[in-house]
N, C-alpha and C positions, 0 to 999 in steps of 0.2 A: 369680808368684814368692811364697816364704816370706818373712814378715818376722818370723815367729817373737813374735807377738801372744801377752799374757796373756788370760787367760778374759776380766777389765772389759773392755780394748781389744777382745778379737772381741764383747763385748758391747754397745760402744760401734758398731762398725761395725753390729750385726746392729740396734739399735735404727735406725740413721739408713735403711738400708734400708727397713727396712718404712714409713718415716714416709715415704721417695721414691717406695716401688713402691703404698700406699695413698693417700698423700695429694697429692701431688707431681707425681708423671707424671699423674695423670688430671684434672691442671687447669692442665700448664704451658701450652698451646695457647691454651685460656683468659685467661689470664694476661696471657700477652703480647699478646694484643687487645687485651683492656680495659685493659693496664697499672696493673691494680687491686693496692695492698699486699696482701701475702700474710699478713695479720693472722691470720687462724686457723690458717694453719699456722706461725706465729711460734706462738702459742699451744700446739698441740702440741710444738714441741720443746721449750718450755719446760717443759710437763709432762713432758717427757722425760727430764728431768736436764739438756741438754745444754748451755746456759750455763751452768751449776755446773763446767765441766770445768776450768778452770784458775785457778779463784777458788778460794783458802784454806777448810779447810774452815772455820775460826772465823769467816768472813762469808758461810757457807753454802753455800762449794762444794764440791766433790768434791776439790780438792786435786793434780788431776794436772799435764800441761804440757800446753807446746803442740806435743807430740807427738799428745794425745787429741785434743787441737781441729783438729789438722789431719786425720787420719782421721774423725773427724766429717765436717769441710766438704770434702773431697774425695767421700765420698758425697754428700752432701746438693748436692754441685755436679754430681754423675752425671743426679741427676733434673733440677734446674733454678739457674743461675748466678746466676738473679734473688735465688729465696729464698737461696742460701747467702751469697748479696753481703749480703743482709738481716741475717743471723747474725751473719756473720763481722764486718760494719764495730760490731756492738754490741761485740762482742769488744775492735776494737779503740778504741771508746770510751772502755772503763772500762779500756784499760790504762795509760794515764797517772795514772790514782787508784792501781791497783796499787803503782804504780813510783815513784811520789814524792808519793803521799796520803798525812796522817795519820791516826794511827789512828781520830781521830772523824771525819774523810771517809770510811772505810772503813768504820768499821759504822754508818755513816748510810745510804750509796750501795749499797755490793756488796749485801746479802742479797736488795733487790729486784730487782738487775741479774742476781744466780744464778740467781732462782726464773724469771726471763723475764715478771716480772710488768711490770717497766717495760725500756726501750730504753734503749740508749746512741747517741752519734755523735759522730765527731773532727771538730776544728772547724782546720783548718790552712789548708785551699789559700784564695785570695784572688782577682781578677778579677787582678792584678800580681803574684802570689805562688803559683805552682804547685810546680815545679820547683826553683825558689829560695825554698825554703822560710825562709831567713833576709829575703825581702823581704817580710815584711807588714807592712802598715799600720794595722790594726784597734787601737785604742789603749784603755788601761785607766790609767786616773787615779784616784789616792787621793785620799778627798773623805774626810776621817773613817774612820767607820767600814767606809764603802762603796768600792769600785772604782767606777767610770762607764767604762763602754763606749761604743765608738763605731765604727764601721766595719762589713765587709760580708764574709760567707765564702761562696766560690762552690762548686758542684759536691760538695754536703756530704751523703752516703748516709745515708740514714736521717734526712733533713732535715724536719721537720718531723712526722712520727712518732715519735722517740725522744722520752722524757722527759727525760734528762739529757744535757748535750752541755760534752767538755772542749773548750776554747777559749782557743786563744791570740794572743795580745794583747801592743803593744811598752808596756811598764814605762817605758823609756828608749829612746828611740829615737836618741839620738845614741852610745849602745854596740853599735850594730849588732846581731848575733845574740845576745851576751849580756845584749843588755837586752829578752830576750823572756820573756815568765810565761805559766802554763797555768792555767786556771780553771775552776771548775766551775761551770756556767751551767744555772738547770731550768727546764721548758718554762713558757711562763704569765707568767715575770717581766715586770714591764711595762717596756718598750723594746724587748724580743725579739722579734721577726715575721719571717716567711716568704717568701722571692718561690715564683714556680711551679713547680709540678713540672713538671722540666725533660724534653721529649721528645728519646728517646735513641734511638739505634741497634738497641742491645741493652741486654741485664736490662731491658727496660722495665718488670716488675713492682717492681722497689727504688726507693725513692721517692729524688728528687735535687734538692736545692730550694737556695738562696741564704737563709744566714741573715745578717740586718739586724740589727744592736745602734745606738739611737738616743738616748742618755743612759742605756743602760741600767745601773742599778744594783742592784751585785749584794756582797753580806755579805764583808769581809776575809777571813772566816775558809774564803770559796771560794776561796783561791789554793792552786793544788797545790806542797807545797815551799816555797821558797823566789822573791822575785823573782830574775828574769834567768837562772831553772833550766828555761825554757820550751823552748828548745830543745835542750838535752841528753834535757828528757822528750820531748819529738817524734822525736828521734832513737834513743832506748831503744826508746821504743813501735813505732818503725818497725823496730827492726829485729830484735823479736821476731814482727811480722805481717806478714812479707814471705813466713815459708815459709807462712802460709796461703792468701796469696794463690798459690804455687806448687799450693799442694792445693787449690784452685780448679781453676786450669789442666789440673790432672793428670785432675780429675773430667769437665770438659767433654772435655776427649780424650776419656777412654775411653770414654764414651757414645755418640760421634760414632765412635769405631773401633770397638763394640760395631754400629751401624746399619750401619755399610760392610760388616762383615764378613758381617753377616748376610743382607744384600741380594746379597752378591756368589753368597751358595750358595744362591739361590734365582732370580736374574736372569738367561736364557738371550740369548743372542744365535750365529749361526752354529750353531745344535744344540746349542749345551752354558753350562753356567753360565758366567758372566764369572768364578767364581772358579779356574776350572782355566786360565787366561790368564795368563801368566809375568808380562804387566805389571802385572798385577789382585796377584798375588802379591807380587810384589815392593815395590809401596805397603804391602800390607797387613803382609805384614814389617817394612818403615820403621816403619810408625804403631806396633805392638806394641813393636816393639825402641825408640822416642823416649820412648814414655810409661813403659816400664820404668827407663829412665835418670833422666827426669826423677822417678817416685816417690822411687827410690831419693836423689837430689839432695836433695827437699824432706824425706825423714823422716830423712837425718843431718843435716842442717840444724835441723832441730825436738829432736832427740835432745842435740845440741852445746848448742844452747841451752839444755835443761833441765838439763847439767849441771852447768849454774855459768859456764860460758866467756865470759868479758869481751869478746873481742874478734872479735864474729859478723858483724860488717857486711859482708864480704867475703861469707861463707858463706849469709850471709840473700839477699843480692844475686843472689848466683847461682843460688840456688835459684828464686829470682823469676822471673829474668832467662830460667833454659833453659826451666824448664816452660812459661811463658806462650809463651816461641818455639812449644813444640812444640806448644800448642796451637792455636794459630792456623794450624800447618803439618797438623795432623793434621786439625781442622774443613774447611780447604781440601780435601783430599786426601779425605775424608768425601764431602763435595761432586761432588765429582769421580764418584767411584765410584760414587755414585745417579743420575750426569746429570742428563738433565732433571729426575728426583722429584727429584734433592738439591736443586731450584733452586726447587723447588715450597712452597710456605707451608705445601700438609698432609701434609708430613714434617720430621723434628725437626732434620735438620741444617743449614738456612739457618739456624737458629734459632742452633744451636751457636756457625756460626762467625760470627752476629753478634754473642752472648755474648762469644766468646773473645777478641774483640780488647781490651776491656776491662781485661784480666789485663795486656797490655805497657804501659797506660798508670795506672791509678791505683797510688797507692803509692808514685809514682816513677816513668816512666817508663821503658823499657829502655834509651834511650840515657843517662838517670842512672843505672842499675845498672853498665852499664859503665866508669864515670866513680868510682863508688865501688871496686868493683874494682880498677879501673887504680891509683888513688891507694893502693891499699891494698897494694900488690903492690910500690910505689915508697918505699910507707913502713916495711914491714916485711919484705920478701924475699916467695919464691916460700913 
């Protein structure tokens, strides 16, 4: 389908291409072996431009939304889920400095977070604190000049590889979610350390490690905003990077529907391809016609956003919510189609759909997207 791209936007898609079909696909295999960080090809899309896409241009970036960033990470999730989860969690790093930074956290942080010379990583979920994102524990006490941290963030992308990492921590803890504050925390500080990199399912290339704060102390003037504005920033930020997690999703499909279709007009069984077989057909139908729904879901979603629309939680939700269904419906189905190969380690779709399940649970969950929704739909009408 046409979505009626400017010349930058098909410029933007045609650069993340080549950086997938040269640099990408001939070492996801690799990758997920060794579960090695994809630092050089972090490095290349840095030189790409392509963290410059929705950072101002006065802190060095291109200026656009996160329309561009989603057609970005929807390619660069074509070739591999690992590296684009890589990208995309920097992204959603430095959105909290965006969204409720001052302007000298802004041109301290952003110019090296554009150029891709340093990483970002959001510091929210906790070992008690996923899902309920108002339950964490992680505490930040004014000692003078300093905050003191204390507590532990689990399952934190870009853990221990990022340089900068927003981070929040209860101010007050007897105000519940309002006594939560967002911080900016850089790697090195003493108190800050790592547990391991966590072995996962899938993306096994994106590093995922437990960040430890142990009296760590860190300058006043790293509080983003104001106190007790930590979780309206967590919830801002979330819910401008939920449709790229949908353009995530959308990218694993169609890679995985791109492999199905193509095996099917090449794979004979009884005399003839499996692709002239009405039920071979009619999946392949399904997957084309879900991942078409779902693009289109995730870039009015991303377009809403950019233009100006206060109230996206609903519309980000969903866009999260259907694409990652259909990814993992469409990886399955991928699967399927290759039999035994799809079952086999040296072809790309086991790969896929142990990628895609990832899409239905960071971010929020889908059974919280639904929960967002519903209340949204109770609060404001259809």
């Amino acid at each position: 389908m046409r979505y009626f791209l400017t010349e930058e936007q098909e410029m933007i898609v045609e650069i993340c291409r080549k950086i997938v079909d040269e640099r990408i696909i001939p070492r996801r295999a690799e990758l997920d072996e060794s579960e090695e960080f994809p630092r050089e090809i972090l490095d290349e899309i840095g030189k790409s431009d392509l963290f410059r896409l929705f950072i101002p241009e006065e802190y060095g970036g291109m200026g656009t939304g996160i329309f561009e960033v989603c057609l970005a990470t929807e390619e660069l999730s074509r070739g591999d889920l690992s590296v684009a989860t890589s990208y995309a969690a920097s992204g959603l790093g430095f959105l909290p400095i965006l969204i409720g930074g001052s302007e000298e956290q802004k041109k301290k942080y952003l110019p090296d977070l554009a150029s891709g010379k340093k990483l970002a990583a959001f510091g929210l979920t906790e070992p008690e604190a996923g899902s309920d994102a108002a339950g964490i524990k992680t505490r930040a006490v004014l000692d003078g000049e300093f905050y003191v941290l204390n507590g532990t963030k689990q399952w934190i992308t870009n853990g221990g590889e990022a340089d900068i990492y927003t981070i929040f921590a209860m101010t007050d803890p007897e105000k519940g979610s309002r006594g939560a504050s967002a911080f900016i925390v850089e790697k090195g500080t003493p108190g800050f350390t790592f547990g391991k990199k966590e072995k996962k399912m899938g993306i096994r290339a994106s590093a995922t490690r437990e960040l430890i704060f142990t009296d760590c102390r860190i300058p006043r003037e790293n509080l983003i905003g104001k106190e007790g504005m930590g979780f309206m920033i967590a919830m801002k930020t979330l819910d401008k990077s939920r449709p790229a997690v949908g353009a995530q999703a959308v990218g694993v499909a169609q890679a995985a529907f791109e492999e199905a279709l193509n095996y099917s007009k090449v794979r004979k069984q009884f005399g003839t391809t499996i692709s002239s077989f009405q039920a071979i057909q009619h999946m392949l139908a399904d997957m084309a016609t879900n991942i078409e729904a779902a693009r289109a879901l995730v870039y009015y979603a991303a377009r809403v956003i950019d233009s100006g629309e206060k109230n996206v939680s609903r519309l980000s939700a969903m866009a999260k919510l259907f694409a990652s269904d259909v990814a993992m419906k469409v990886t399955i189905d991928a699967v399927q189609i290759l039999g035994g190969y799809g079952y086999m380690r040296d072809y790309p779709v086991e790969k896929m759909m142990r990628d895609a399940k990832i899409t239905q649970i960071y971010e929020g969950t889908n059974q919280i997207q639904r929960n967002i929704i519903a209340l949204d739909l109770i609060k404001r009408g259809a």
